[in-house]
C-alpha positions as CSV (number, residue, x, y, z in Angstrom):
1,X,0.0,0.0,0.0
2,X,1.3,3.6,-0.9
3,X,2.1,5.2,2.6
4,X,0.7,8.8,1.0
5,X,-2.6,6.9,0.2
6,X,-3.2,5.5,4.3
7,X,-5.6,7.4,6.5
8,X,-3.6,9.2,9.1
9,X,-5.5,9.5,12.3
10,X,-2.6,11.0,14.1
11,X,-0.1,13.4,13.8
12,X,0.7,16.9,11.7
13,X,-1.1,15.3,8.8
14,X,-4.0,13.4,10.6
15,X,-7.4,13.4,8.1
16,X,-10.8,14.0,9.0
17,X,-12.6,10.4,9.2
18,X,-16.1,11.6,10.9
19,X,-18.1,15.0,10.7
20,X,-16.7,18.4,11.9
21,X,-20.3,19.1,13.6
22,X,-20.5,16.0,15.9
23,X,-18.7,16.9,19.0
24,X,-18.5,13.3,19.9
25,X,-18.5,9.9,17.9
26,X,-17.9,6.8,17.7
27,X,-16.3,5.2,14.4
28,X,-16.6,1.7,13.8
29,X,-13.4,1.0,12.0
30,X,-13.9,-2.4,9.4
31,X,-17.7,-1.3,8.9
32,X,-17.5,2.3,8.6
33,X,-20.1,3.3,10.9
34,X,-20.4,6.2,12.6
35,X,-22.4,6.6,16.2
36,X,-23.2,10.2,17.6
37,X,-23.0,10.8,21.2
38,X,-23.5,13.5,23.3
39,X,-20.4,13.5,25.5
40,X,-17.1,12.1,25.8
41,X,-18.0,9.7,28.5
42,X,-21.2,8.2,26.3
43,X,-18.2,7.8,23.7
44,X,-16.0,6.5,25.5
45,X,-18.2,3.6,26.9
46,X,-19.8,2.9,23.8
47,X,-16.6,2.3,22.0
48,X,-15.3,0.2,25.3
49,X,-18.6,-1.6,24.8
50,X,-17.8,-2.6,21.0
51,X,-13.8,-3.0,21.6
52,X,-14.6,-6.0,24.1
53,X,-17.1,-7.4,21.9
54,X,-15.1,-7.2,19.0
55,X,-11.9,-8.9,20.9
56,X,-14.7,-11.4,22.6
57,X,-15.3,-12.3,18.8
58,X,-12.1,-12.4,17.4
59,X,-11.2,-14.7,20.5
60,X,-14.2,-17.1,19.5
61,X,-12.8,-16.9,16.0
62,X,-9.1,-16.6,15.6
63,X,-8.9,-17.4,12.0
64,X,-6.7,-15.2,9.5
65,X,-10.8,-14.9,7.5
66,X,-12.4,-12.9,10.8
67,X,-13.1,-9.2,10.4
68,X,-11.0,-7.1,12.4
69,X,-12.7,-4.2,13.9
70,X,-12.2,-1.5,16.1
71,X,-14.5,1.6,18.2
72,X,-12.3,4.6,17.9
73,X,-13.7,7.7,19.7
74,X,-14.1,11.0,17.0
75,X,-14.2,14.2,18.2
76,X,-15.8,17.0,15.8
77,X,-15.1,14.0,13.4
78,X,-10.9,13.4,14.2
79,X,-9.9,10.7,16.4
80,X,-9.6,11.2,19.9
81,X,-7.0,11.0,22.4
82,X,-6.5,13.4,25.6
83,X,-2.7,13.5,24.7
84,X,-3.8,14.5,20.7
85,X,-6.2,17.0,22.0
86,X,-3.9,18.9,24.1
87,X,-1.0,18.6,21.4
88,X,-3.2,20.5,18.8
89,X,-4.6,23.1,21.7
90,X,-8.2,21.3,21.8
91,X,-10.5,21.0,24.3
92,X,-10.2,17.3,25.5
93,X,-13.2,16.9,27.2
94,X,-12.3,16.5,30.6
95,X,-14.1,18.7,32.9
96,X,-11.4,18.4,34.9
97,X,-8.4,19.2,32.9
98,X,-7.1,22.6,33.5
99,X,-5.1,23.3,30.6
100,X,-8.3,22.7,28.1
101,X,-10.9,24.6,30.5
102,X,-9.2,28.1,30.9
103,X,-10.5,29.0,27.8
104,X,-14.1,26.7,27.3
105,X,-16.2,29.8,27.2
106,X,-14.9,31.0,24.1
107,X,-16.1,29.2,21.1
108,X,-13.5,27.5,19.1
109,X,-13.3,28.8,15.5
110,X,-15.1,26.4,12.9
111,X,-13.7,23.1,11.9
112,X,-11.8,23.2,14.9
């Protein structure tokens, strides 16, 4: 596979996989679905919720033929990680994390 072809979900060059007007997702990775949610923590247990099934299955099936799939948490439709979020000056979603919730009253500009 051409490396400039590949999806990046992290790093300077990382690509939109979900929509820019859900604050919170969940993408399916294998069957390209997207869930809505309203928060991070809805997010985060509904892709903890399809990660163990989806190692519960692969466990019940270990053949090279089973679908590999994975929940990966979007946020305004770019995958999420706390560490990701603060490295590109995002609100991570932690009500608790000072360094994204000095500035949550002002509105991000759009696409951000």
């Amino acid at each position: 596979m051409n490396t400039s072809t590949r999806t990046r979900l992290f790093g300077p060059d990382r690509q939109r996989v979900g929509y820019a007007e859900q604050e919170w997702a969940v993408w399916i990775l294998g069957i390209d679905d997207i869930h809505p949610h309203d928060s991070l923590a809805e997010a985060l247990e509904d892709a903890a919720a399809h990660n163990a099934c989806f190692a519960d299955l692969r466990l019940q099936d270990p053949s090279q033929y089973t679908p590999v799939l994975h929940a990966v948490v979007l946020h305004h439709g770019y995958a999420w990680n706390r560490a990701v979020e603060h490295q590109h000056s995002t609100d991570c979603g932690h009500p608790d994390c000072i360094p994204c919730s000095f500035d949550r009253a002002v509105p991000k500009a759009a696409g951000q």
